[in-house]
C-alpha positions in Angstrom: -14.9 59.7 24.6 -17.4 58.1 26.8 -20.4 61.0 25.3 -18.9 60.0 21.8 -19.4 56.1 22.9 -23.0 56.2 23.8 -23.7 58.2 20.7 -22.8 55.9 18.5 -25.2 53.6 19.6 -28.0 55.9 18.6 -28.6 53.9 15.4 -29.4 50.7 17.9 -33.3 50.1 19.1 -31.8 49.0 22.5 -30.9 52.2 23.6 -30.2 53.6 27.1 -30.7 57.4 27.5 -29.9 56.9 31.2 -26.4 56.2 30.2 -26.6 59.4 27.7 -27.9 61.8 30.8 -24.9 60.3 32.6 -22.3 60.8 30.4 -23.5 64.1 29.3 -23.9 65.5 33.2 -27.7 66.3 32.9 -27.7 67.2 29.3 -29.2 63.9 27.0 -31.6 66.0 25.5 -29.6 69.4 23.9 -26.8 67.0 23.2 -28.6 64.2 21.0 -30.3 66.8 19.6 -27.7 68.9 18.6 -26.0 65.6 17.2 -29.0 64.4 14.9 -28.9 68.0 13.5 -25.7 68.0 12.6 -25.5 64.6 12.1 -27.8 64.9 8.9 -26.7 68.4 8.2 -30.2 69.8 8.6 -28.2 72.9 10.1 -27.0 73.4 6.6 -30.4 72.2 4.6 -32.6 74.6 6.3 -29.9 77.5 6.8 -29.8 77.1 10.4 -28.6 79.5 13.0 -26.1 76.9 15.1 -25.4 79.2 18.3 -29.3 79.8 18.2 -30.5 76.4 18.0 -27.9 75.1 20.6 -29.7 77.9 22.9 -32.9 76.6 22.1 -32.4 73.3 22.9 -30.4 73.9 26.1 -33.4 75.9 27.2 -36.0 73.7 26.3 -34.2 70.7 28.2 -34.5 73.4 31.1 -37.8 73.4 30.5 -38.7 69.8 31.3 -39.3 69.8 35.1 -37.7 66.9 37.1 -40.8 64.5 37.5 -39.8 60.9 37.8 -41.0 59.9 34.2 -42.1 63.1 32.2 -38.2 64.6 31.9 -35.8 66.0 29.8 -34.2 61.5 29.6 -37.0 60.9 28.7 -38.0 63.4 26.0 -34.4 62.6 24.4 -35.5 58.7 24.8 -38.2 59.2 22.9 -35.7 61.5 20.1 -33.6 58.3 19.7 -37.3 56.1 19.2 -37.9 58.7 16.7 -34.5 58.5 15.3 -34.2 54.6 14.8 -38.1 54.7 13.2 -37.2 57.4 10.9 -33.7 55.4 9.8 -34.0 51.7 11.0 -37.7 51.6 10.8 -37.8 53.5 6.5 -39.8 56.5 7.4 -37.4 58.4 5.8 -37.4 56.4 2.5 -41.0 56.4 3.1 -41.8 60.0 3.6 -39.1 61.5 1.5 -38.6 65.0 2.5 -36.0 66.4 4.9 -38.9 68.7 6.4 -40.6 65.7 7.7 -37.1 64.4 9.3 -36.8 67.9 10.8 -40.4 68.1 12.3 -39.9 64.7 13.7 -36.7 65.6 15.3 -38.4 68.7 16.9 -41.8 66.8 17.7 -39.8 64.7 19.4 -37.6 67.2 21.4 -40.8 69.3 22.4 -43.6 66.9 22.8 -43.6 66.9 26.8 -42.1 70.6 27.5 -42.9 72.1 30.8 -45.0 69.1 31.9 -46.7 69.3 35.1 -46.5 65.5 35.8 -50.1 64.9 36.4 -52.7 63.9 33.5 -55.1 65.9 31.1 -57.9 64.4 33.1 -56.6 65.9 36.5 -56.1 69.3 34.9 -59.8 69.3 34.0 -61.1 68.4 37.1 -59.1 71.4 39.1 -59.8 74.0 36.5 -56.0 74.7 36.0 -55.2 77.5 34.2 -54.4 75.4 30.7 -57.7 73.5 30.8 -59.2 77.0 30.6 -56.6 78.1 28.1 -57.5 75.3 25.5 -61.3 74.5 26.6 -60.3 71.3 28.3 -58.9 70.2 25.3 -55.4 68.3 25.4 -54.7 71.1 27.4 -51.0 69.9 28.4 -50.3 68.3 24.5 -51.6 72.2 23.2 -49.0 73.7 25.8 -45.8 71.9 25.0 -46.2 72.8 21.2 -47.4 76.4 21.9 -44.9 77.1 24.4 -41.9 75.9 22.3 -43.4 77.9 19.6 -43.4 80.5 21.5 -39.8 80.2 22.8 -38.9 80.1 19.0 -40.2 83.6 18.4 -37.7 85.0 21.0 -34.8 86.6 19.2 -32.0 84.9 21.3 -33.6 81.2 20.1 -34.9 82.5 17.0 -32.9 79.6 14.9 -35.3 79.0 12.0 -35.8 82.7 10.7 -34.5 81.7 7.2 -36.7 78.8 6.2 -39.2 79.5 3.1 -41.9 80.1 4.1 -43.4 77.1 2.6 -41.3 75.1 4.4 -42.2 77.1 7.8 -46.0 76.4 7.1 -45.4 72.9 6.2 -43.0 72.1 9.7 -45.2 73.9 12.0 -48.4 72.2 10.9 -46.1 68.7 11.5 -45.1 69.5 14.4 -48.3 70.4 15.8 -50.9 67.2 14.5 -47.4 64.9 15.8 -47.5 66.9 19.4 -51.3 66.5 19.8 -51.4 63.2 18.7 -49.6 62.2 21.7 -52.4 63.0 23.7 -54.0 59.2 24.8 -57.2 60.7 24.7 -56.4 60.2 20.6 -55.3 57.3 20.7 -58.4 55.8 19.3 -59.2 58.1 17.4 -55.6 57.8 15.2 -56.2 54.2 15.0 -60.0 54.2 13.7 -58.5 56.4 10.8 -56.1 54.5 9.8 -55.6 51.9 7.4 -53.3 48.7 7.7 -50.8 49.4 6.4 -50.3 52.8 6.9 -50.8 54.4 3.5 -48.4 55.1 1.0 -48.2 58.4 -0.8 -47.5 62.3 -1.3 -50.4 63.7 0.4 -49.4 65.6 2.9 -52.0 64.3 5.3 -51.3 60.7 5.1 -47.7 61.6 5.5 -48.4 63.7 8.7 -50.9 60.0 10.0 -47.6 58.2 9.7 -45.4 60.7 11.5 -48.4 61.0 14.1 -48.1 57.2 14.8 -44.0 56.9 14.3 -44.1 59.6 17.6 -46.7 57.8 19.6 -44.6 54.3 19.0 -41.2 57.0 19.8 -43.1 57.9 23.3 -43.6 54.0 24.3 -40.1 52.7 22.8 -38.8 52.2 26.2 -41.1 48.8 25.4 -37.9 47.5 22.9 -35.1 48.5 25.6 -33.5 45.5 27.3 -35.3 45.0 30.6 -33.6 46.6 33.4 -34.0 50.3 31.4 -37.8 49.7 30.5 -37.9 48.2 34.2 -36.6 51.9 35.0 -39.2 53.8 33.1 -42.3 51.9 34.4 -41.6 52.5 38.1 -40.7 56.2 37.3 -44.0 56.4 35.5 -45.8 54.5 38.3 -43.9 56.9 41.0 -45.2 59.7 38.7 -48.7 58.0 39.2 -48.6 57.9 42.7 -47.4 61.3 43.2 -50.8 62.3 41.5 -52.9 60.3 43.4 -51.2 62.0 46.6 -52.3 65.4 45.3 -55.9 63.8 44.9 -55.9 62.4 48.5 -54.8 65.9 49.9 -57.2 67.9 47.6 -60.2 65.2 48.7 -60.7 64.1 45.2 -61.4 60.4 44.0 -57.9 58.8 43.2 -57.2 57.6 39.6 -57.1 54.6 38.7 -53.6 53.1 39.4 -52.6 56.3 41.4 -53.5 55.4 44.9 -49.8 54.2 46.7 -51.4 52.1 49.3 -52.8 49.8 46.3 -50.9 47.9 43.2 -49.6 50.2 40.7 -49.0 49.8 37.0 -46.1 47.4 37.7 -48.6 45.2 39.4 -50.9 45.5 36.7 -50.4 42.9 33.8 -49.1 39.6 34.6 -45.3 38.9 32.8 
């Protein structure tokens, strides 16, 4: 009763996915996202394998290390963003194909998997392993997707073998412009292409722009939660922060901006 409870609020942009990890014991992520499949029968739609994607998702919410910020509550956080955009917000009206609700779902689930907790810019400096993999490029935003692909392959999580093929083409290429455009580094570049409003219309380009920005709004949405839950996610980012800047300190490098413990954080950092 008390899972079914929180669920039901899903539809509301106030939402608190620290109440969801609580009352699913450690599991907001596999949960909600089993729930939003169902929910708009997108297991049926695209002939999905149930036990499968159940795996899948219970393995990629094991996938999402424990940092303070970048975590499995906070991957299904952003989900819910997602959600209320998609519903509350008319991107579905708007977009008008259950393959782009699908995508946005999975965007959404995968977009931080196996996150290190430290930033694209740190990676680059100590020549980690997936700045060399993707030439320094988003190198963490190129691993969740990749890796989640990847996980998808596997027989036992294989859950979307019977999609057209169409369809396939059409959800991977989603999922991979909405999971790269997370990447800050983007930012400005997403908003010097776009128009205001967003544009209107069946090309499939403009329609992956607005699913690109509907995630980057998803991965902030904690801005819309009442106070004490945004409160929450600012010092577990700014914790997150710090813990970076301890690496720097102990690897001699110059600490980030905003990383450094001994000096205001990013919940000193704007005034209000």
């Amino acid at each position: 009763p008390a899972m079914e409870a929180v669920l039901n609020t899903v539809d509301e942009w106030r939402f608190n996915a620290f109440k969801l990890a609580e009352v699913t014991q450690g599991h907001p992520l596999s949960a909600l996202g089993f729930w939003l499949m169902k929910r708009y029968d997108l297991i049926g739609t695209f002939q999905l394998d149930a036990t499968k994607l159940a795996r899948f998702l219970r393995k990629i919410e094991d996938g999402y290390p424990d940092n303070p910020y970048h975590n499995k509550t906070h991957a299904a956080d952003v989900l819910q963003g997602m959600h209320c955009l998609l519903t509350r917000g008319g991107l579905h009206k708007r977009l008008g194909e259950d393959v782009a609700i699908f995508a946005s779902y999975l965007a959404a689930i995968t977009h931080d998997y196996e996150h290190k907790g430290l930033n694209n810019d740190f990676l680059v400096r100590v020549g980690d392993e997936l700045a060399f993999t993707y030439n320094d490029i988003s190198p963490m935003e190129n691993h969740h997707i990749a890796a989640a692909f990847k996980l998808m392959r596997q027989k036992d999580y294989n859950f979307i073998k019977k999609i057209p093929r169409e369809k396939w083409v059409r959800l991977r290429r989603l999922l991979i412009d909405m999971v790269l455009a997370t990447d800050m580094k983007q930012h400005f570049n997403i908003l010097s292409n776009n128009e205001d409003p967003l544009p209107i219309s069946d090309d499939d380009a403009d329609k992956s722009l607005v699913l690109q920005v509907g995630l980057k709004c998803a991965d902030v949405g904690h801005l819309a939660a009442p106070w004490e839950v945004h409160h929450r996610w600012v010092s577990g980012l700014e914790e997150e922060f710090f813990r970076q800047g301890d690496k720097e300190k102990s690897m001699h490098m110059m600490v980030s901006p905003l990383m450094d413990r001994c000096k205001d954080g990013i919940t000193k950092s704007q005034v209000g």
